[in-house]
C-alpha positions as CSV (number, residue, x, y, z in Angstrom):
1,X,32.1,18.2,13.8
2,X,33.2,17.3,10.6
3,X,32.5,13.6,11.7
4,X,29.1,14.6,12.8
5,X,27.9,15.7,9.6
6,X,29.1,13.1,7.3
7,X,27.4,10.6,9.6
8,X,23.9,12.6,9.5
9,X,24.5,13.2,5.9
10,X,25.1,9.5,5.2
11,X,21.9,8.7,8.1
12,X,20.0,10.3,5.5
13,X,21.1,8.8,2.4
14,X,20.4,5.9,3.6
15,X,17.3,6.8,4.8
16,X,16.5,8.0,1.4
17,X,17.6,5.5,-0.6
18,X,15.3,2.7,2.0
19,X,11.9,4.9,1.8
20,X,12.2,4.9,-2.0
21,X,13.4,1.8,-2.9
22,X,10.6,0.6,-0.8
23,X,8.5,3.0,-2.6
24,X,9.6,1.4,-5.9
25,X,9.2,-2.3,-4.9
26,X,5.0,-1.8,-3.5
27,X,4.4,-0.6,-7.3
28,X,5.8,-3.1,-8.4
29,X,2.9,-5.2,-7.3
30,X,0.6,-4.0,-9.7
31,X,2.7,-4.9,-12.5
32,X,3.1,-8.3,-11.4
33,X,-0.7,-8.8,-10.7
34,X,-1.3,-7.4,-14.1
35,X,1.2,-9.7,-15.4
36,X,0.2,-13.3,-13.8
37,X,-3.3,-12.2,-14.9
38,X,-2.6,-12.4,-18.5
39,X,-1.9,-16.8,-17.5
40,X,-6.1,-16.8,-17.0
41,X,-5.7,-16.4,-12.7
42,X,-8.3,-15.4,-10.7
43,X,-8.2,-12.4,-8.2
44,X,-9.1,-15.4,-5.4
45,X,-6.7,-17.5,-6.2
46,X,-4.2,-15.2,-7.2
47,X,-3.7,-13.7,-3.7
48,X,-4.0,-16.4,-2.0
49,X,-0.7,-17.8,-3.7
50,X,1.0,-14.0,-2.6
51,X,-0.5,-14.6,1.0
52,X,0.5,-18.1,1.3
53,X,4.2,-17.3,0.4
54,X,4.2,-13.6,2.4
55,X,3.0,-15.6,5.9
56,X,6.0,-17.0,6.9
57,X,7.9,-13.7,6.3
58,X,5.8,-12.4,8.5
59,X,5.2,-14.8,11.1
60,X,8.5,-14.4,11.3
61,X,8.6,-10.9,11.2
62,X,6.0,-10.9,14.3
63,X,8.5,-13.7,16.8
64,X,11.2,-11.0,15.4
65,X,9.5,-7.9,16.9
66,X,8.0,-10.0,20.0
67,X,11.4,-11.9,21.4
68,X,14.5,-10.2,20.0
69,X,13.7,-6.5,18.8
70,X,15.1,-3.7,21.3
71,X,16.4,-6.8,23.6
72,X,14.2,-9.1,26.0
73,X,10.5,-10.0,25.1
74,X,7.3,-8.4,24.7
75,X,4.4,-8.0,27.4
76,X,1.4,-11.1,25.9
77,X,-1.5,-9.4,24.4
78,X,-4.5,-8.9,25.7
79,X,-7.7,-9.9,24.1
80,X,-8.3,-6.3,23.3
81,X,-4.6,-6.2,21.7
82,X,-6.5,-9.2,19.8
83,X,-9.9,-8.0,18.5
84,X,-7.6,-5.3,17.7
85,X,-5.0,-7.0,15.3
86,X,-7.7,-8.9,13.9
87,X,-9.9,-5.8,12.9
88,X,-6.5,-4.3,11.7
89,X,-5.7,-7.1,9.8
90,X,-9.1,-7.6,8.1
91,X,-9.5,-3.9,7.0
92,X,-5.6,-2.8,6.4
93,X,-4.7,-6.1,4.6
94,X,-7.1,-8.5,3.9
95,X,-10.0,-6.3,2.3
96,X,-7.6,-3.6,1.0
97,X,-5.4,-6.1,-0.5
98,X,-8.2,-8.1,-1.8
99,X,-10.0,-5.4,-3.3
100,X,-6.8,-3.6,-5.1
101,X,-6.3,-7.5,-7.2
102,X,-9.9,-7.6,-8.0
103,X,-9.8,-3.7,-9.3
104,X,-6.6,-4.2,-11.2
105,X,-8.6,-6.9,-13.6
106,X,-10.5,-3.8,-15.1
107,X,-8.3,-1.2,-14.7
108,X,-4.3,-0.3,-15.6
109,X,-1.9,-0.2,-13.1
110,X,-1.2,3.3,-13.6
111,X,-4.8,4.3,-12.4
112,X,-4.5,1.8,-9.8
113,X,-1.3,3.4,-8.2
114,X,-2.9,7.3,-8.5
115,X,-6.3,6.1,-6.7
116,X,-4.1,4.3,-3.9
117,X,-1.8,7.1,-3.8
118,X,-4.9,9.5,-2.3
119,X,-4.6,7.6,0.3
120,X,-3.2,10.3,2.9
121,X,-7.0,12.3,1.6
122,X,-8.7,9.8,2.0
123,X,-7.2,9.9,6.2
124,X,-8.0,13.7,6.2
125,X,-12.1,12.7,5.4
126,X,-11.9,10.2,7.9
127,X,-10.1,12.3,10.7
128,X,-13.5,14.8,9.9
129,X,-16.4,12.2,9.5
130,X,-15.0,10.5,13.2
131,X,-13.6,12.7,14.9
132,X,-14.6,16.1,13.9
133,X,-11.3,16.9,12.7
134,X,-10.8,20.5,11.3
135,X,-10.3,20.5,7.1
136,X,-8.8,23.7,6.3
137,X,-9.2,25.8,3.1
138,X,-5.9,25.1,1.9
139,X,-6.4,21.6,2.3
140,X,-9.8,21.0,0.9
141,X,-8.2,22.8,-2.6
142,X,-4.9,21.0,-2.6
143,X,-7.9,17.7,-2.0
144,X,-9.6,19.1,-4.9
145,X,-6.8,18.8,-7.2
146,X,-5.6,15.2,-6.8
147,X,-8.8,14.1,-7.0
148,X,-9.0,16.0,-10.8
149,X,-5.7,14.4,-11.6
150,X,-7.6,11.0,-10.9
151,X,-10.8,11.9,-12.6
152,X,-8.4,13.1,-15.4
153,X,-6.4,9.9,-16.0
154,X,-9.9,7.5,-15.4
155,X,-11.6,9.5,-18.2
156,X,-8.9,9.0,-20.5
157,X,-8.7,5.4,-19.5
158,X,-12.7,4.8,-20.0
159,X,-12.2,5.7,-23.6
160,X,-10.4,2.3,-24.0
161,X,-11.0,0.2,-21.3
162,X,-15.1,0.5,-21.4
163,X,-17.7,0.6,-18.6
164,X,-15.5,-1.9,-16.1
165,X,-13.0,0.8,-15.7
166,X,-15.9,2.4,-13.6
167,X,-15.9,-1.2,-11.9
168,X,-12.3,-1.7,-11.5
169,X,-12.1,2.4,-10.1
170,X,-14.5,1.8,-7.1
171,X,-12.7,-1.6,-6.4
172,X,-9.5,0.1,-6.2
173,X,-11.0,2.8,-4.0
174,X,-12.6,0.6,-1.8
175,X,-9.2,-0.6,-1.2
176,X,-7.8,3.0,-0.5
177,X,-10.6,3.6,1.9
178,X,-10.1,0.0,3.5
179,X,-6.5,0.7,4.6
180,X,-7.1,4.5,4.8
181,X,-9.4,3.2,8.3
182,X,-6.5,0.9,9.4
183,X,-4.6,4.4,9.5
184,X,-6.6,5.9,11.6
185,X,-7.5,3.2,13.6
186,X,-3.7,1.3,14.1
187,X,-2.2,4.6,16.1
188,X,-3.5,3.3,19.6
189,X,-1.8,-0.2,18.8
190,X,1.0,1.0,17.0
191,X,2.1,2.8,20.4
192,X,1.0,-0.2,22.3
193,X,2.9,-3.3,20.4
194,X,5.2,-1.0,17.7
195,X,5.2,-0.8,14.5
196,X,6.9,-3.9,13.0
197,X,4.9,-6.4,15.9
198,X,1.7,-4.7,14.8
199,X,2.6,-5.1,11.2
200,X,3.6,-8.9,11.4
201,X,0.4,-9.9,13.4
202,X,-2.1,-8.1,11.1
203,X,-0.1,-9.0,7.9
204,X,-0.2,-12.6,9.2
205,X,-3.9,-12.4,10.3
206,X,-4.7,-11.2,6.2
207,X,-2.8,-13.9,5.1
208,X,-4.9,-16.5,6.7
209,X,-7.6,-14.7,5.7
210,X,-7.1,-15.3,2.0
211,X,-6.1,-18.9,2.2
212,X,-9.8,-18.9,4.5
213,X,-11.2,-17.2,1.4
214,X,-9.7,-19.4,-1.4
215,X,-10.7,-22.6,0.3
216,X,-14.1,-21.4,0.6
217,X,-14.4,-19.8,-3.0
218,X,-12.7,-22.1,-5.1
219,X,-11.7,-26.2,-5.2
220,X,-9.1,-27.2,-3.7
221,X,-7.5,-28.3,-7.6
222,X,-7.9,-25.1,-8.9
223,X,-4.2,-24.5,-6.7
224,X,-2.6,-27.3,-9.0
225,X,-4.5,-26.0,-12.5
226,X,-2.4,-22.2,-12.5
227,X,0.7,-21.7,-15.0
228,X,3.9,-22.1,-13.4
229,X,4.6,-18.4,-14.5
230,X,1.8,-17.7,-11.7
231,X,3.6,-19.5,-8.6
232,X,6.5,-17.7,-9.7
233,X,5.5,-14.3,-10.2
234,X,3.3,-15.1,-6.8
235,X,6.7,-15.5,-4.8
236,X,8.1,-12.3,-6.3
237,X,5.3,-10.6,-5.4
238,X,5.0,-11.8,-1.8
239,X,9.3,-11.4,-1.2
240,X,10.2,-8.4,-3.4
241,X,6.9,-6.5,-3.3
242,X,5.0,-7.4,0.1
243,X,7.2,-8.1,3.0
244,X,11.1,-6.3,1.5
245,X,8.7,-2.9,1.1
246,X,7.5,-3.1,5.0
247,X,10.5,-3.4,6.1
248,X,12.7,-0.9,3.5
249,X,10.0,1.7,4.4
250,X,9.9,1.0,8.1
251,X,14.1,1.3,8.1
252,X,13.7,4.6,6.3
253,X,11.6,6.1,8.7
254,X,13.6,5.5,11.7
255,X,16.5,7.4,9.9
256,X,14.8,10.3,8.0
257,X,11.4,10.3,10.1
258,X,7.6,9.5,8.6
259,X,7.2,12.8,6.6
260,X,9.7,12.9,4.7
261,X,9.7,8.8,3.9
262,X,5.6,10.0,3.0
263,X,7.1,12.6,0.3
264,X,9.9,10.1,-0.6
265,X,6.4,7.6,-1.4
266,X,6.0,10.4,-4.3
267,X,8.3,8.4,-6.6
268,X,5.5,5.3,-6.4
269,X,3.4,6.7,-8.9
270,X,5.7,7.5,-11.4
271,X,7.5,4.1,-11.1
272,X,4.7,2.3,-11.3
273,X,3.9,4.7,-14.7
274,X,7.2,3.8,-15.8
275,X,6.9,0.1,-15.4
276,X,3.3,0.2,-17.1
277,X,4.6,1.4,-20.2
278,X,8.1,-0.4,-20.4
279,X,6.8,-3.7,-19.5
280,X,2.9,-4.2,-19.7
281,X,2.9,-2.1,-22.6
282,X,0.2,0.3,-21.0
283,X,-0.5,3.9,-23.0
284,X,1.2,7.1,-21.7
285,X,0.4,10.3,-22.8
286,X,-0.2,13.6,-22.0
287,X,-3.0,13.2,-20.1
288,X,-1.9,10.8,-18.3
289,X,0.9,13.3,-17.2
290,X,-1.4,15.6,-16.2
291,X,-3.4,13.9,-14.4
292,X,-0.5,12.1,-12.2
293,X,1.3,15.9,-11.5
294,X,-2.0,16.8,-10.6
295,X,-2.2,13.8,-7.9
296,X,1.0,14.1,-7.0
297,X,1.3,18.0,-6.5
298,X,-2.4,17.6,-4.3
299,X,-1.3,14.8,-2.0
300,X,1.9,16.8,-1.6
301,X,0.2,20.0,-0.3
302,X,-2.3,18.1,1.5
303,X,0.5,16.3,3.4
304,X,2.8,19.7,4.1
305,X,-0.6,21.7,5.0
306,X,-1.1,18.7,7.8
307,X,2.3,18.6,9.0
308,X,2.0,22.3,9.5
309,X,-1.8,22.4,11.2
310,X,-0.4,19.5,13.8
311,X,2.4,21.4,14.7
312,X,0.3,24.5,15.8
């Protein structure tokens, strides 16, 4: 017995210490936007160096989960598996991740990371506006509060940072929304394919996507014209904050299960706080404190009061 327990004790460190690592390492990505930015990149071409460096992670991440995972290959997909992926892909990745760059030109990272951080929220709506799903009471006030926390922390951050923080707000909530319908949406092929398969394909369909984009948008020469210090913090990005997250988080879950990796997530926004101030600088005061226990404390409730609706 004794056994037992120190095994499900250390099962859950480790799941722990995965989820929030992970946790740490996505906000990290807005720090290193905001940093390459400063070297006169573009949100275009600044992604499309992340996503050119991500896709062969997670190419092969997706051969990984197809021929080897659990023993013995995958069934092929179907060409719904494939309008599928690629819708996934578009919305979850491509737009979201597109959109979240562009915002974080106008806005700090801080905001950034409380506006994706409603996220779960942002789920709820779209579980009522499709399907009819049932908002309760204690939800639509614990909804109510994050969304003060953010309004909180973006009127403080107008003061300074003018009429495009309204800009660089939407953008980043455009993003939230964008991978808020890849939630709802993925559960069907999630089941189907599993989770790291279905994350590899869609990642890898995004990533083509942006190099799509860049070649479109931009000459080829403006690839060669970016500061080193761009390329480089690109790679970081794409190793230590795009594909290591996916698969610290996706570890986590299997030990400790997806709520409490979700209220492990809670240390994001504080990180990426942290960060802000020690590296890029960023102001931190009081209502900035406010406003992120507010988020924090909201998404929290909203999160516990779903857990406990879906288990009735």
């Amino acid at each position: 017995m004794p056994a037992t327990v120190a095994r499900a004790q250390s099962h859950l460190v480790a799941g722990l210490l995965l989820a929030g690592a992970g946790s740490i390492a996505f906000s990290g990505k807005a720090i290193i936007v905001k940093l390459a930015y400063r070297h006169g990149v573009d949100a275009v071409t600044l992604i499309m160096f992340r996503m050119l460096f991500a896709l062969p992670l997670f190419l092969a991440l997706a051969w990984w989960a197809t021929y080897r995972q659990g023993g013995g290959g995958k069934p092929p997909l179907s060409r719904q598996d494939w309008l599928g992926i690629l819708g996934l892909g578009f919305t979850g990745y491509y737009l979201a991740s597109f959109l979240d760059f562009w915002g974080l030109q106008y806005i700090s990272a801080s905001l950034e990371r409380l506006i994706l951080y409603l996220n779960p929220t942002l789920v709820l709506v779209l579980g009522w506006v499709l399907y009819r799903r049932r908002i309760t009471g204690l939800q639509a006030l614990a909804m109510a509060v994050s969304y003060a926390g953010v309004l909180l922390v973006f009127g403080h951050e107008a003061d300074f940072a003018g009429p495009n923080a309204a800009l660089g707000a939407l953008l980043v909530l455009g993003s939230a929304i964008s991978y808020a319908i890849y939630l709802v949406y993925s559960g069907e092929l999630v089941q189907r394919l599993g989770a790291m398969r279905l994350v590899g394909l869609a990642t890898s369909v995004a990533c083509v996507l942006c190099l799509l984009q860049f070649v479109l948008l931009r000459p080829l020469e403006a690839a060669t014209a970016v500061a080193p210090e761009v390329i480089w913090l690109s790679i970081l990005n794409a190793t230590l904050c795009t594909f290591a997250p996916v698969i610290m988080v996706m570890m986590g879950i299997e030990r400790i299960g997806a709520g409490l990796a979700a209220q492990t997530g809670m240390i994001g926004p504080m990180s990426t706080i942290g960060m802000g101030v020690l590296i890029l600088d960023e102001p931190f005061n009081g209502w900035i404190v406010a406003g992120t226990v507010l988020v924090v404390s909201g998404v929290f409730l909203v999160t516990r009061f779903g857990s406990v609706s879906a288990a009735k």
